[in-house]
SERO-4910 file (N, C-alpha, C, O; in steps of 0.05 Angstrom, whole numbers):
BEGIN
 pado doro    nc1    nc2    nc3   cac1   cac2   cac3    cc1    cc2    cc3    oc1    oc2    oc3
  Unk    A   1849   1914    -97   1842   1910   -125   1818   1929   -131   1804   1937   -113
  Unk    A   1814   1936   -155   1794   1955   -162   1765   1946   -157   1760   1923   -166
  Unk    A   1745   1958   -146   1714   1947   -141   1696   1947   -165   1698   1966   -181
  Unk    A   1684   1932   -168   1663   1927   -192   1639   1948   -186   1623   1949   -166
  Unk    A   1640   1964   -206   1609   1982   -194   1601   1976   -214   1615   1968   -233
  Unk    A   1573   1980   -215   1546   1979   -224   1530   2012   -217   1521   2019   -195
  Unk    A   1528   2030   -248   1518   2060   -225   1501   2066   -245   1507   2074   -267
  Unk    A   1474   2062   -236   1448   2067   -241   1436   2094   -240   1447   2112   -227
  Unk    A   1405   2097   -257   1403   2136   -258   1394   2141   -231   1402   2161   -219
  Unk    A   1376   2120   -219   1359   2133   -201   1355   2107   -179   1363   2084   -183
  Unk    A   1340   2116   -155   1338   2084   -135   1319   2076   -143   1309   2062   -126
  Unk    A   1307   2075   -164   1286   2058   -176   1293   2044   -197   1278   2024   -202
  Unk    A   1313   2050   -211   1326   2038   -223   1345   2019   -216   1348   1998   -228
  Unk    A   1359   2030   -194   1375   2010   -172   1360   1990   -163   1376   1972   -160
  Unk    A   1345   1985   -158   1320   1967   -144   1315   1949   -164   1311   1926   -157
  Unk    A   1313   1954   -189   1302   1934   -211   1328   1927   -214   1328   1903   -209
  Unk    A   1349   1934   -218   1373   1917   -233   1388   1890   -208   1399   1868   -211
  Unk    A   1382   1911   -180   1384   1891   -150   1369   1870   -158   1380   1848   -161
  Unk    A   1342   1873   -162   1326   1852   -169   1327   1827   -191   1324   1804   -183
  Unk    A   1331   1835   -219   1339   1817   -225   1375   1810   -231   1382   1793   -248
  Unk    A   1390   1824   -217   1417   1804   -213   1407   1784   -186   1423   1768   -177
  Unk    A   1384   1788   -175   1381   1761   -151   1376   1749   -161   1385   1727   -164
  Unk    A   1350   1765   -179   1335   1721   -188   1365   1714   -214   1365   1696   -231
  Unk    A   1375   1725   -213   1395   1709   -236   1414   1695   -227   1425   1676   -239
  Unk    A   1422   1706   -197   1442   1688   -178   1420   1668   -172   1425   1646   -180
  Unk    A   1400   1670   -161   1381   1646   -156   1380   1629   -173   1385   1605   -168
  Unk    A   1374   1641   -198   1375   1618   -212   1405   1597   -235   1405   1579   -251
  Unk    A   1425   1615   -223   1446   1601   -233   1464   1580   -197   1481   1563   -200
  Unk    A   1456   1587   -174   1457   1569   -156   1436   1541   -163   1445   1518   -162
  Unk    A   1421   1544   -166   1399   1528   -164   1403   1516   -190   1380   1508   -194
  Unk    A   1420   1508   -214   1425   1498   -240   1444   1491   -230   1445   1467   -230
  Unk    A   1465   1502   -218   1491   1484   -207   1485   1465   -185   1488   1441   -188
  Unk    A   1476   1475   -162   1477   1464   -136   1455   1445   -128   1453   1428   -111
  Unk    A   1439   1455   -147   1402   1452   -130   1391   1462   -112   1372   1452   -101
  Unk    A   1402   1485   -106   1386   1494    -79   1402   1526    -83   1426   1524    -88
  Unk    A   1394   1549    -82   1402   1574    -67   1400   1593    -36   1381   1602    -22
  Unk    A   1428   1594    -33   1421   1611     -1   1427   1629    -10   1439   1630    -32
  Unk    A   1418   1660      7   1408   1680     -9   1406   1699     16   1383   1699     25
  Unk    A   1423   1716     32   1430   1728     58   1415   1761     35   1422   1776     16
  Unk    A   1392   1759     51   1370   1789     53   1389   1811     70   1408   1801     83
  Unk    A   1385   1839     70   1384   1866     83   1363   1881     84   1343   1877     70
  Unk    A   1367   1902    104   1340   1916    106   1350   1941    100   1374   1946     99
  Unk    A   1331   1960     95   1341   1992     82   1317   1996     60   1303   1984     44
  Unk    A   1321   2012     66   1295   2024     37   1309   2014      7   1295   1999     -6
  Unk    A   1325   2018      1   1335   2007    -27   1338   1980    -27   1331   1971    -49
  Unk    A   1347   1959    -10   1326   1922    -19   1308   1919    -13   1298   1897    -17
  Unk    A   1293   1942      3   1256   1933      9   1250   1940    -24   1237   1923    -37
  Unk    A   1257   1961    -36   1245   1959    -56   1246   1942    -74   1231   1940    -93
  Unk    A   1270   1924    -68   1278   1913    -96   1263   1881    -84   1262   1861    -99
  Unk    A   1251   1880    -57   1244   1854    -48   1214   1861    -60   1200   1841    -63
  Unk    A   1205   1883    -67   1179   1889    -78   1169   1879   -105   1147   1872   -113
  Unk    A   1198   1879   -117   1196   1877   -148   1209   1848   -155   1214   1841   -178
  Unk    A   1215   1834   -132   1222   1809   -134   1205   1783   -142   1215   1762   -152
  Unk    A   1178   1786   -138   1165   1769   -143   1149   1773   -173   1127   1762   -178
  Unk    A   1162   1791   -191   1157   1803   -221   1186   1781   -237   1188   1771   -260
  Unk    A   1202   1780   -215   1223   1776   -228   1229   1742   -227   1240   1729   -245
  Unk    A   1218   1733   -202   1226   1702   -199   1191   1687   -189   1177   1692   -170
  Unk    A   1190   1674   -204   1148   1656   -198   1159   1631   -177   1146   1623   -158
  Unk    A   1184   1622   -184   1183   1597   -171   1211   1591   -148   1232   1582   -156
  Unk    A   1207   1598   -122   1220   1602   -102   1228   1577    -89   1235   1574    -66
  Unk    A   1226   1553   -114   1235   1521    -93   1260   1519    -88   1277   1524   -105
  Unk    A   1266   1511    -64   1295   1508    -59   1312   1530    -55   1336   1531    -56
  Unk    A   1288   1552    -49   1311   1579    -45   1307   1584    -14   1284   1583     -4
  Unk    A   1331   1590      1   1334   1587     19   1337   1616     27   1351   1630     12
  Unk    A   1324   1632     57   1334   1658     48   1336   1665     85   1319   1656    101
  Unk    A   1357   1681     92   1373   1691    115   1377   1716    108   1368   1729     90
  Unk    A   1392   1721    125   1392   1748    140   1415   1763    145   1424   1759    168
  Unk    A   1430   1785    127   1455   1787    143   1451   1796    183   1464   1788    202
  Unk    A   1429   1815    180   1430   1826    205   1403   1828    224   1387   1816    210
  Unk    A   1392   1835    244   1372   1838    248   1365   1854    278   1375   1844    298
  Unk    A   1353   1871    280   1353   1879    306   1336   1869    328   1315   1861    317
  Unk    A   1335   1867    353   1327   1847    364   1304   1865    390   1303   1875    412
  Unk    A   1286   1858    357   1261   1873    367   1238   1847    354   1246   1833    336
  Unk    A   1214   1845    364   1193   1832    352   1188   1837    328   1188   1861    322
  Unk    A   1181   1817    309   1176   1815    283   1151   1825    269   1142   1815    249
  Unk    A   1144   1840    278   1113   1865    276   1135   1887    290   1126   1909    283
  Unk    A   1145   1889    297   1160   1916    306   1161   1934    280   1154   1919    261
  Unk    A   1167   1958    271   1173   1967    238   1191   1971    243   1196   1994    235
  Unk    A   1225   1954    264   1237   1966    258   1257   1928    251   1280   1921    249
  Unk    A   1238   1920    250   1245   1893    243   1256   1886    215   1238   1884    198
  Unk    A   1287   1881    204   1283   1874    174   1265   1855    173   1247   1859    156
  Unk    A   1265   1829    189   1247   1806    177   1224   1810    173   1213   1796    157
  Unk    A   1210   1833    187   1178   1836    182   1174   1862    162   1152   1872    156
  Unk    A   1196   1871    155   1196   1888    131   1199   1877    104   1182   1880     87
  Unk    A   1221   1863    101   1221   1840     80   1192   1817     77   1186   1807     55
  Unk    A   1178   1812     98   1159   1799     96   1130   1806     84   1110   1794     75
  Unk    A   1137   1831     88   1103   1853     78   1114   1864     48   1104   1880     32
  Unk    A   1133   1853     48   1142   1864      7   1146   1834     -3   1135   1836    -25
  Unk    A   1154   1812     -3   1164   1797     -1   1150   1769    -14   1168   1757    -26
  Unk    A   1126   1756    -15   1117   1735    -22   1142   1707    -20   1143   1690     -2
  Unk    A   1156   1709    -39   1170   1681    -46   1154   1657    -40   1163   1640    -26
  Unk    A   1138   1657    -48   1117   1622    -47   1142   1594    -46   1158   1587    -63
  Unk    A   1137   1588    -28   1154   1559    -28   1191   1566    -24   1211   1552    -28
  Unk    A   1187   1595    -13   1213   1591     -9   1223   1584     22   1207   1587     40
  Unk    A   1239   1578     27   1238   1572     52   1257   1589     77   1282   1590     75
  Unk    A   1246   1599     95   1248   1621    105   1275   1618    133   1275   1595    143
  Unk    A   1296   1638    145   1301   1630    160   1319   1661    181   1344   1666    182
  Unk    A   1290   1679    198   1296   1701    203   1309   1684    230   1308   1662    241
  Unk    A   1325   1713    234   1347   1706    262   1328   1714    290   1317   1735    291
  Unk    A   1328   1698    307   1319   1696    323   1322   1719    346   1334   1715    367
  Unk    A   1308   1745    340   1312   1764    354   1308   1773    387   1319   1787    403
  Unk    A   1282   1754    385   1266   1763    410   1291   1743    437   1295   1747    461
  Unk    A   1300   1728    425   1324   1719    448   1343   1736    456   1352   1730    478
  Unk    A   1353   1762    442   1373   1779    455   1398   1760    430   1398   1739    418
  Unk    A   1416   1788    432   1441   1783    423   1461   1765    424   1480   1761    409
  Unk    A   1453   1749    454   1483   1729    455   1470   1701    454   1482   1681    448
  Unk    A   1454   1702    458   1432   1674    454   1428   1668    417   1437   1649    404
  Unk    A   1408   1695    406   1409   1691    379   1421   1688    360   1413   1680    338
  Unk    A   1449   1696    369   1468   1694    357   1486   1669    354   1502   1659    338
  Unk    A   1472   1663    382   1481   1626    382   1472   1611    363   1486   1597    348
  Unk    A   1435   1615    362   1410   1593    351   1426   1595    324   1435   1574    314
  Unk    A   1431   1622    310   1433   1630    285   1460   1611    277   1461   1597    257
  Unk    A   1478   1615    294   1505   1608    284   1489   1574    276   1489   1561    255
  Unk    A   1477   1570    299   1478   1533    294   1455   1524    266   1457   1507    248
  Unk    A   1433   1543    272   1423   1542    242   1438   1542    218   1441   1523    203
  Unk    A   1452   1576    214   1467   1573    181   1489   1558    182   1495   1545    162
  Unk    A   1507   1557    209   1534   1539    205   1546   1545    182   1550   1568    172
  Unk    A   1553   1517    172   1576   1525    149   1566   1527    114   1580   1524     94
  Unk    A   1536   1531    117   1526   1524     99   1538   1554     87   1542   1572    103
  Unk    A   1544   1559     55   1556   1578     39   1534   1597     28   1517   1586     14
  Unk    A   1534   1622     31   1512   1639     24   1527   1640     -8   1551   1642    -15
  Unk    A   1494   1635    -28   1504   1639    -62   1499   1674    -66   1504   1684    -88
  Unk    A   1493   1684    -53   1493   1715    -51   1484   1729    -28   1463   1722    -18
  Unk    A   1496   1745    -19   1485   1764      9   1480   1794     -4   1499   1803    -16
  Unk    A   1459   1806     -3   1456   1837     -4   1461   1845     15   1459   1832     36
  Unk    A   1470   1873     13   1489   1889     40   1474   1911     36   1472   1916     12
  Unk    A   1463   1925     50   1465   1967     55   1485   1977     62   1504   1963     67
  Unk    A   1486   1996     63   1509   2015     66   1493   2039     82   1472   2047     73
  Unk    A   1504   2053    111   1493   2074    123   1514   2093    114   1533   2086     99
  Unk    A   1511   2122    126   1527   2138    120   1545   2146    134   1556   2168    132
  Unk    A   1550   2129    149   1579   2136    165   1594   2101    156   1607   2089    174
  Unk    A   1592   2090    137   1602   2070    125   1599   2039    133   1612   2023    120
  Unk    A   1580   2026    160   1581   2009    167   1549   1995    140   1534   2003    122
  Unk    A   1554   1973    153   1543   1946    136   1537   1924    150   1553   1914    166
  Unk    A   1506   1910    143   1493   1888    162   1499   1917    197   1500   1942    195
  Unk    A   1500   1902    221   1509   1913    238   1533   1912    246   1536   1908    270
  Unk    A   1555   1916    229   1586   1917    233   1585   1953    228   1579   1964    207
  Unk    A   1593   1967    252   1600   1992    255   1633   1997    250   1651   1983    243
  Unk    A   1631   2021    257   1659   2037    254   1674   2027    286   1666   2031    308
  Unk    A   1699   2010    275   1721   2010    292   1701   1996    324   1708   1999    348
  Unk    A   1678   1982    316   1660   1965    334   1687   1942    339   1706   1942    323
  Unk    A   1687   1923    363   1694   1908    373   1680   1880    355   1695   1861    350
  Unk    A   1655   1880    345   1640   1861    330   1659   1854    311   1662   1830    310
  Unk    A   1678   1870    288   1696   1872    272   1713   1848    276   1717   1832    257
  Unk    A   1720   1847    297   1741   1820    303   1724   1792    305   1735   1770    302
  Unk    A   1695   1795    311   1685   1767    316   1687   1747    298   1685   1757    275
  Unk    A   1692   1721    298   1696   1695    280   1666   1682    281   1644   1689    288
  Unk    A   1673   1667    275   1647   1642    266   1622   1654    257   1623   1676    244
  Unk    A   1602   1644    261   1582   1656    235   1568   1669    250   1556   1680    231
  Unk    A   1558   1679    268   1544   1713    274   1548   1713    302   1552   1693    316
  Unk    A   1547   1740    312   1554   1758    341   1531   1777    347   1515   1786    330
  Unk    A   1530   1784    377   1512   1799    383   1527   1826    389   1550   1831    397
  Unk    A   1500   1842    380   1512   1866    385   1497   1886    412   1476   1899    409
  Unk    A   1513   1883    437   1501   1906    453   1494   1939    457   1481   1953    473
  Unk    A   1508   1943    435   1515   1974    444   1516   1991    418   1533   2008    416
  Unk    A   1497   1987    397   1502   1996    367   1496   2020    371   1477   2025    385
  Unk    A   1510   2041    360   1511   2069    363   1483   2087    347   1473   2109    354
  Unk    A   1472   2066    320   1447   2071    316   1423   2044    328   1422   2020    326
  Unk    A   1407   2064    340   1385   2044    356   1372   2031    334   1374   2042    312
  Unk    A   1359   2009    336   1363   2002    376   1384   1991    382   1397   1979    365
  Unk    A   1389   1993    405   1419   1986    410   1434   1951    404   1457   1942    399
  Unk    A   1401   1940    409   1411   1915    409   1405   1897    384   1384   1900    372
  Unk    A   1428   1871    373   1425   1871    353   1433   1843    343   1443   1830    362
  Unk    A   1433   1828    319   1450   1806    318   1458   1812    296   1441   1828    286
  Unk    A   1484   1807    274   1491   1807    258   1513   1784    243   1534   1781    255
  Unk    A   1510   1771    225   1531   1765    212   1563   1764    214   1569   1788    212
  Unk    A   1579   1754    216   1606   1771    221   1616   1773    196   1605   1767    175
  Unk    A   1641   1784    201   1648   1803    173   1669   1775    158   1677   1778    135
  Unk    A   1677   1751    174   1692   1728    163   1662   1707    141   1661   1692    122
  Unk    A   1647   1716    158   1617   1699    145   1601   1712    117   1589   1700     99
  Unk    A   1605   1741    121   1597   1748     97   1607   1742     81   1597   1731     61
  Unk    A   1644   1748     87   1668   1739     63   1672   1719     49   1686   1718     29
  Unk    A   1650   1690     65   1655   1678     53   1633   1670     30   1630   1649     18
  Unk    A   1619   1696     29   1589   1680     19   1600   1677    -16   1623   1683    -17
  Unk    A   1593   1671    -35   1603   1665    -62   1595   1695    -84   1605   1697   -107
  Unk    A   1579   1712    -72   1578   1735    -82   1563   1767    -64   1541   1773    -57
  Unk    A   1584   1778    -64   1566   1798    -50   1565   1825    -59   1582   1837    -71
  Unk    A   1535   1836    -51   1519   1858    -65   1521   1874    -45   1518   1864    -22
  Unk    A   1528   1907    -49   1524   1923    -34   1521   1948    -55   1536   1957    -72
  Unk    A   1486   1956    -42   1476   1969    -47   1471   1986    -36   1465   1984    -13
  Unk    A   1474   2021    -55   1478   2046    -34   1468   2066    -53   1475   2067    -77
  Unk    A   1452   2082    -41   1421   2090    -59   1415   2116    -38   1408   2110    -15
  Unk    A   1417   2148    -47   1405   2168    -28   1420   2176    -21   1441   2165    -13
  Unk    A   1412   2202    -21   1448   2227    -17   1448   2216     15   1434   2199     26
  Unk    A   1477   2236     27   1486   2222     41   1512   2208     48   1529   2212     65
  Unk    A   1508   2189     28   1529   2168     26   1550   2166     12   1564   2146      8
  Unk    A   1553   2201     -3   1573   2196    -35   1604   2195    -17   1621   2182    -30
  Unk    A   1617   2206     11   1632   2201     23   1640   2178     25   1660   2171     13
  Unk    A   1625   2158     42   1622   2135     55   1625   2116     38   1633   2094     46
  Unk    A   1619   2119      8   1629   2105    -16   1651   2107    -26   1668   2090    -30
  Unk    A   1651   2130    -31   1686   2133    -31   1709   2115     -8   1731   2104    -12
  Unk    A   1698   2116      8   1717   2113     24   1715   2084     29   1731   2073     45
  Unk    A   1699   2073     18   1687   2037     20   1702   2030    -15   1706   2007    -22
  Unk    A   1706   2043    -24   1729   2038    -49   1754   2047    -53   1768   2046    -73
  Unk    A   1758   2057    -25   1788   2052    -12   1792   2037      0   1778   2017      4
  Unk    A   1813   2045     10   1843   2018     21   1823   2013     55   1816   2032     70
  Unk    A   1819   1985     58   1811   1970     76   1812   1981    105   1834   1977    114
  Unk    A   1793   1994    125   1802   2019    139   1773   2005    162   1748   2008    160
  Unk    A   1790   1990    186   1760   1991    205   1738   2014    205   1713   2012    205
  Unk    A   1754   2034    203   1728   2067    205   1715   2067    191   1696   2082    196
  Unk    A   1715   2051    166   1690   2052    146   1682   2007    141   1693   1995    122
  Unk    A   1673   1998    152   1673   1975    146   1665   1962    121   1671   1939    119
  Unk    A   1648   1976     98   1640   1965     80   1666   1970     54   1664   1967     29
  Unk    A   1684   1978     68   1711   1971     57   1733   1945     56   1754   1938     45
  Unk    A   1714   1937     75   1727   1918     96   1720   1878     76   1731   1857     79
  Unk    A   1693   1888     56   1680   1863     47   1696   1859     26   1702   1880     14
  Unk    A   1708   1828     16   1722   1811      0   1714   1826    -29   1696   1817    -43
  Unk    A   1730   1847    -34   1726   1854    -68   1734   1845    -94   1738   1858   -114
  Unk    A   1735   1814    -89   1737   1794   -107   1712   1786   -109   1702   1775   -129
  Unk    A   1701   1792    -89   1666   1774    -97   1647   1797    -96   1624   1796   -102
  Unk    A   1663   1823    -87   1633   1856    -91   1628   1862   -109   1647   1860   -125
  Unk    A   1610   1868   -117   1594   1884   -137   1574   1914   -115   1555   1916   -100
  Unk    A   1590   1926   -126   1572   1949   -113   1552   1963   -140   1558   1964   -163
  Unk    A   1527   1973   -127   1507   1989   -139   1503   2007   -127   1495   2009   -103
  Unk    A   1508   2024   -143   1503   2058   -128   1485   2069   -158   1485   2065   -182
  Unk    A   1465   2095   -130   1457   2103   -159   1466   2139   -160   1479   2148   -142
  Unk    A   1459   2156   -182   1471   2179   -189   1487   2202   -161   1507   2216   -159
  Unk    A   1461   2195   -143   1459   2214   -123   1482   2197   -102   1488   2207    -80
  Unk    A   1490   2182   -107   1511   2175    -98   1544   2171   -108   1565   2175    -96
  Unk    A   1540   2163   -132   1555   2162   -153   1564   2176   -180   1576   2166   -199
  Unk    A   1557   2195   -178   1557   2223   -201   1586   2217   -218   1609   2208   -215
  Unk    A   1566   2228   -241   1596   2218   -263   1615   2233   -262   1636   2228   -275
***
């Protein structure tokens, strides 16, 4: 089926409109449900928009917030999303829940599964690299096939090697998902993530009944 884009002038512009379609999913979970879950990424284009998040939403009760992916390094590491998202990030009262890295891949991936379980993400933001993978689901990776709600990754072809991620059945099911792709590069890898469903590019691979992609010029040219 055809993908929903969203194509912005510039990644600063992408960053503000990322920003407030969150707090607007935040705040239309949280009017239905009472509560929002809310699956974070790391990448320069949602650090920024985690920058401009706290312009956009004052009151973080009941917002619940995870992780599609994380590499399994210490949380002062800079190569940490959770401690990148955390130094842009405030959310007062929201309540926090990074994946447990410093355990290694097959352990954290355990804690995590038993933490989020079956609880339903009301939106996940995604990145996009330029050879087409998303969270840490690579090209034609073995991770691709994993079930239940997250897997470790040993052997990721971009370091560090080791990693935990989401699986690609857990994103699918979250109730809306964002993938955002911002910075030459990537105008291939988009293309080809708005084609026909292809392990070699995985962010082809996410439920495009519930995507919304944002790309901005340098990716998306008219």
């Amino acid at each position: 089926m055809p993908v929903q884009l969203s194509r912005q002038a510039d990644a600063e512009s992408l960053a503000r409109h990322a920003a407030r379609d969150l707090a607007t999913a935040i705040a239309h979970a949280r009017a239905e449900r009472g509560v929002a879950h809310v699956g974070l990424a790391g990448g320069s284009t949602p650090m920024r928009c985690y920058e401009l998040m706290d312009g956009q939403l004052s009151d973080w009760t009941e917002v619940h917030l995870w992780y599609g992916d994380e590499r399994c390094v210490p949380f002062d590491d800079p190569e940490s999303n959770h401690g990148q998202v955390k130094d842009r990030l405030r959310a007062r009262g929201a309540t926090w829940h990074p994946m447990p890295a410093t355990l290694g891949p097959a352990e954290g991936a355990i804690e995590y599964s038993r933490e989020l379980g079956d609880t339903v993400l009301d939106i996940i933001q995604l990145g996009m690299g330029p050879d087409g993978h998303t969270a840490s689901l690579f090209p034609d990776h073995p991770v691709l096939d994993a079930h239940g709600v997250a897997a470790g990754v040993t052997d990721s072809p971009k370091p560090p090697p080791q990693r935990i991620t989401l699986t690609l059945p857990k994103i699918n099911s979250s109730r809306r998902i964002v993938l955002l792709a911002a910075g030459e590069g990537k105008s291939e890898a988009l293309t080809r993530a708005m084609g026909p469903p292809d392990r070699r590019t995985p962010a082809s691979l996410l439920d495009r009944t519930k995507l919304l992609i944002m790309a901005d010029a340098s990716v998306l040219p008219d």
